[in-house]
C-alpha atoms as one frame of an Amber mdcrd trajectory, in Angstrom:
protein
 -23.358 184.288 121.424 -26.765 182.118 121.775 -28.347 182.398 124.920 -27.719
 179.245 127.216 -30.868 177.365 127.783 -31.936 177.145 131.238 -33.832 173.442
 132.254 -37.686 174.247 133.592 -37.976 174.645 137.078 -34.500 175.679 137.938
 -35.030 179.751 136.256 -33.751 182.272 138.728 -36.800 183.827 140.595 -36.808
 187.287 141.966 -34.716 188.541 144.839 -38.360 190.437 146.147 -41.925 188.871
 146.012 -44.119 191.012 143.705 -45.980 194.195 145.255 -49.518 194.031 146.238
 -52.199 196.656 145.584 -52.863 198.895 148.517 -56.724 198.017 148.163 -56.345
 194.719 148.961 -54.391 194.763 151.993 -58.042 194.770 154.209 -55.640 195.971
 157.326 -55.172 199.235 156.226 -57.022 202.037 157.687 -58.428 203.286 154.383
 -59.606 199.930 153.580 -61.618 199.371 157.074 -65.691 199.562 156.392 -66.096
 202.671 159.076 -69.589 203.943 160.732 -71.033 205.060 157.474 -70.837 202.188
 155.125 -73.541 199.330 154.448 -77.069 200.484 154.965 -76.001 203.514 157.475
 -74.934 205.317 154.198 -77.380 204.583 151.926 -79.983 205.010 154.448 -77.836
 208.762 155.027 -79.407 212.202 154.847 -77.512 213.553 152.556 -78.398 217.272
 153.502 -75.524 219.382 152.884 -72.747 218.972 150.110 -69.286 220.766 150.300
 -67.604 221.381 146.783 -64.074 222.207 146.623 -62.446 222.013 142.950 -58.885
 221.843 143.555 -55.644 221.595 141.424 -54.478 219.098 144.194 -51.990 221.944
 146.035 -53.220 224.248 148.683 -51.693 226.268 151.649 -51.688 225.147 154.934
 -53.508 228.149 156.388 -56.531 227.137 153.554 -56.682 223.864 155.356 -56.394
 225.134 158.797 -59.099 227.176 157.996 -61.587 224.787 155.952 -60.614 222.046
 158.430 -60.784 224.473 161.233 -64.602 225.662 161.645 -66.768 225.845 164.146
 -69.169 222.860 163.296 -72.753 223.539 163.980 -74.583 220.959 165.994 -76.287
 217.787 164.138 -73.372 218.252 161.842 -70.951 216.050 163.180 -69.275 212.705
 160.804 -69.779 210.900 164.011 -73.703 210.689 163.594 -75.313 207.878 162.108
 -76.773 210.194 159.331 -73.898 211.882 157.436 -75.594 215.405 157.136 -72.061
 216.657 155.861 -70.300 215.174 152.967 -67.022 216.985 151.338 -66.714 216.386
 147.669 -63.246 216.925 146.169 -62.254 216.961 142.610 -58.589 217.260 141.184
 -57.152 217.992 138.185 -60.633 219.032 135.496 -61.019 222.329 134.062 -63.269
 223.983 136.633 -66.632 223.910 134.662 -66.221 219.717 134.103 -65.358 219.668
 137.929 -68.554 221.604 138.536 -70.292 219.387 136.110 -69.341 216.050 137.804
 -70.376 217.953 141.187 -74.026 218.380 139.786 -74.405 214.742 139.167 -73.454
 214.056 142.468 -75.886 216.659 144.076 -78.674 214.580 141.599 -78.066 211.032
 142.379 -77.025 211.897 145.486 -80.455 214.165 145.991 -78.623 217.269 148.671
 -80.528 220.111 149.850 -77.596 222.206 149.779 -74.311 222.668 148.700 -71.452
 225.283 149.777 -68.503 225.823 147.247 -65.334 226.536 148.774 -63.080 227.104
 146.366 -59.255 225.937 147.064 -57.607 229.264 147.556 -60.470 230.872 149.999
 -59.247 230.938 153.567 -62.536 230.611 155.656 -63.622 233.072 158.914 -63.826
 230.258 161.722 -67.885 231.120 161.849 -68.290 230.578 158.437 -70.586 227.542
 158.444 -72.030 228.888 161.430 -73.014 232.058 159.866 -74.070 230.031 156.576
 -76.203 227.285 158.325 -79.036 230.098 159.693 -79.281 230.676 155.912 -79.858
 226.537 155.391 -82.115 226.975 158.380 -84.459 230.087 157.897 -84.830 228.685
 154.026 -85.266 232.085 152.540 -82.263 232.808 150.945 -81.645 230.011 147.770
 -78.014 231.559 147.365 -75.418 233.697 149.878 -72.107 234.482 149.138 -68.876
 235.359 151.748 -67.355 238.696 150.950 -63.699 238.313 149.347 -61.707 240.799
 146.569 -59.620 239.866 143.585 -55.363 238.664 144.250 -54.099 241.833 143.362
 -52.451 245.090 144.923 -55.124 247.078 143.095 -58.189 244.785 144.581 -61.342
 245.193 144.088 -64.893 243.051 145.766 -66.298 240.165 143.876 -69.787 241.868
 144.111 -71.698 242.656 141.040 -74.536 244.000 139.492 -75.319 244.401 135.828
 -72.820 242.668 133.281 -69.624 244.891 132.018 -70.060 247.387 134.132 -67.389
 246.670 136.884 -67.744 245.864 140.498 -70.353 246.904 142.796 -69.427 249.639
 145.674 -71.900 251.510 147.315 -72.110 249.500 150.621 -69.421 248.828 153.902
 -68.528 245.941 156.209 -71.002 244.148 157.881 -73.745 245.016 155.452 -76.447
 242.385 153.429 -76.010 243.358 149.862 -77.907 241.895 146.898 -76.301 242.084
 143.499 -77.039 239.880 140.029 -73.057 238.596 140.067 -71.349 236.577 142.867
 -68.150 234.362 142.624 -68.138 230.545 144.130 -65.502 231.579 146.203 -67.245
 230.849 149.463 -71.302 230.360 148.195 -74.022 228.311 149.822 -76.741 227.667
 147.284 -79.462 225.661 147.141 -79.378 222.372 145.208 -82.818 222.738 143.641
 -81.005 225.356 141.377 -78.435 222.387 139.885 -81.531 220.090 139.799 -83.812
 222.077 137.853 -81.032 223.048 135.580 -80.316 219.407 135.136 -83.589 218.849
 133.706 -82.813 220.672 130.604 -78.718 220.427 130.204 -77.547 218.587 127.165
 -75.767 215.338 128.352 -71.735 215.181 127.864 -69.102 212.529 129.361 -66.112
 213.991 131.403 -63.312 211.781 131.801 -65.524 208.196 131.030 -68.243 209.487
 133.551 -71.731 210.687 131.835 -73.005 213.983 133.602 -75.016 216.930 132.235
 -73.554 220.747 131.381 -75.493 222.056 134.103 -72.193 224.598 134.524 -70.374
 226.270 131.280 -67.069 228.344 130.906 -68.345 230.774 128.463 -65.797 230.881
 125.751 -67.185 231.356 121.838 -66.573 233.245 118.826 -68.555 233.506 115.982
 -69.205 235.618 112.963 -72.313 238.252 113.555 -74.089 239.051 109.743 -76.046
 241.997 111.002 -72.628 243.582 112.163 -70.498 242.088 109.495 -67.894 241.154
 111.999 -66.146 238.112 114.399 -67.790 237.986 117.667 -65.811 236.716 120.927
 -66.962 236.229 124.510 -65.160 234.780 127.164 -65.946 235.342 130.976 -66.060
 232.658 134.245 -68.574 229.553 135.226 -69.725 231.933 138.546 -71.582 234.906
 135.846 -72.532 232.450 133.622 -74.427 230.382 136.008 -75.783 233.486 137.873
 -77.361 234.421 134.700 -78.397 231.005 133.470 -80.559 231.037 136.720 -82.139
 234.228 136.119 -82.675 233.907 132.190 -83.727 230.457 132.271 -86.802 230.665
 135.691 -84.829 228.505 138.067 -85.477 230.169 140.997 -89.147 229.438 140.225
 -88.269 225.832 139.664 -86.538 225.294 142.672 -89.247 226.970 144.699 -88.135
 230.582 145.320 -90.740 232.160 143.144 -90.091 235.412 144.550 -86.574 235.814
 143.982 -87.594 235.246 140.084 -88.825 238.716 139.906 -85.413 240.204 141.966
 -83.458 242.359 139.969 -80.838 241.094 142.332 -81.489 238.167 143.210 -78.048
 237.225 144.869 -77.179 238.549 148.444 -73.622 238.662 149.704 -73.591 238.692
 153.523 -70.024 241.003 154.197 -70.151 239.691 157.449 -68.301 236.435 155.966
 -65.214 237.667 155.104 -63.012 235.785 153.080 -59.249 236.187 152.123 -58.052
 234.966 148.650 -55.206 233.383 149.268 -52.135 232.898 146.202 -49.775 229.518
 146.542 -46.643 231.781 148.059 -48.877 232.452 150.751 -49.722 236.283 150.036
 -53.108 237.149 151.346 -55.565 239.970 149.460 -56.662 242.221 150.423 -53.951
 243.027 152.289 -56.038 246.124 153.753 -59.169 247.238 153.608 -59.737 250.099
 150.831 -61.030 252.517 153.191 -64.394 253.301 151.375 -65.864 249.787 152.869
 -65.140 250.559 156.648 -67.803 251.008 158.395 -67.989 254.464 161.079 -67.557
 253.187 164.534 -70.726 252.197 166.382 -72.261 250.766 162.656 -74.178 247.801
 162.800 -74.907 247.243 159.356 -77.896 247.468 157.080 -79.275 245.814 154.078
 -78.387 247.245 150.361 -81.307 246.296 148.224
């Protein structure tokens, strides 16, 4: 049956009025310029950076934890200068989330930046503990203390490649290894920017950036051994031993820690607790050979 012809001007309309985009409703909160914006931010200091790569779900005692710290002084959102700016990204493969991170540290030109990775549940002193490291300036990179999610756990603290974990040392001791996770790690950003210098560009997602990070995953046929090659590992390693192998503590102006055999110091007064989506925290006791004798007050593994 043809369809009846209706006259201009007398079409049915719409029982409800179109929907308008969130952004350009200028009453909602989101949408309301706050302290920061204008010349305040670009006119910020832009001092410390906190990276969290996320898969967009975390566990409320992550965020009462993260959102939870003690905040050292001159730190606060409230101050004209922003010294503290979070930096969240969701949903990349972690080394293109670290990636887009760098060129944010670059343009954005931080001193620091702490990684707190999404299932890390934070001491409440942990960014009091870290910022004497930002403030003495002698250590370029510290890591918290935290073991792997399993029953069987074991300390992310390493030295040498393929030979296992690190564990000659107890709580509330300095240790300096060659290996450290990005759990909980403050580092400083002259590392990204001298690696920047000399990373081949690449575009994540529309957005050009440089592989300053890598997940090292490659095979390849070997001639001299006549056989197929593979090597796999995590971005943390990789970029511990891209700084070593390729002078960037020199770069960055830590000249001395160039010639470190372990270069990295994990401060296991920062104790972290890896934290799975059910809840479940690890290590779910101490393995006794890391507690310390009563009355210890620490010391510094070199």
């Amino acid at each position: 049956m043809p369809k009846k012809k209706v006259p201009r001007g007398k079409e049915r309309k719409p029982v409800l009025k179109p929907a308008v985009p969130l952004h350009k409703i200028p009453q909602l909160s989101w949408n309301i310029p706050n302290l920061h914006q204008g010349d305040e931010l670009a006119n910020a200091n832009k001092r410390i950076l906190i990276f969290t790569p996320t898969t967009g779900l975390v566990r409320v005692e992550w965020v009462q934890a993260r959102y939870g710290q003690i905040i050292p002084t001159n730190w606060s959102f409230v101050e004209m200068q922003q010294h503290l700016a979070p930096w969240l990204s969701v949903h990349y493969q972690l080394a293109d989330a670290q990636n887009l991170m760098a060129k944010e540290v670059v343009e954005g030109d931080y001193e620091w930046v702490i990684y707190v990775e999404h299932d890390n549940v934070l001491p409440p002193d942990a960014f009091l503990r870290l910022n004497q490291y930002i403030n003495d300036h002698k250590v370029p990179v510290v890591s918290g203390l935290y073991f792997l999610k399993s029953d069987i756990t074991e300390p992310l603290i390493y030295r040498g490649r393929g030979t296992s974990h690190f564990t000659d040392w107890k709580i509330g001791d300095k240790v300096w290894c060659d290996g450290i996770p990005f759990g909980l790690r403050l580092e400083n950003a002259g590392l990204i920017k001298a690696a920047w210098e000399t990373s081949p560009e690449i575009v994540i997602n529309g957005v050009r950036t440089r592989q300053v990070f890598k997940q090292p995953n490659a095979i390849w046929f070997d001639e001299e051994s006549n056989g197929v090659v593979a090597k796999g590992g995590t971005t943390d390693l990789e970029w511990c031993t891209r700084i070593m192998d390729e002078g960037l503590f020199a770069k960055a102006g830590f000249p001395e820690y160039q010639k470190k055999k372990y270069p990295f110091l994990v401060d296991t007064n920062i104790f972290v607790r890896h934290i799975d989506p059910n809840g479940t925290m690890w290590p779910k006791a101490m393995p006794a050979r890391y507690v310390p004798p009563k009355g210890y007050k620490g010391k510094e593994i070199i």
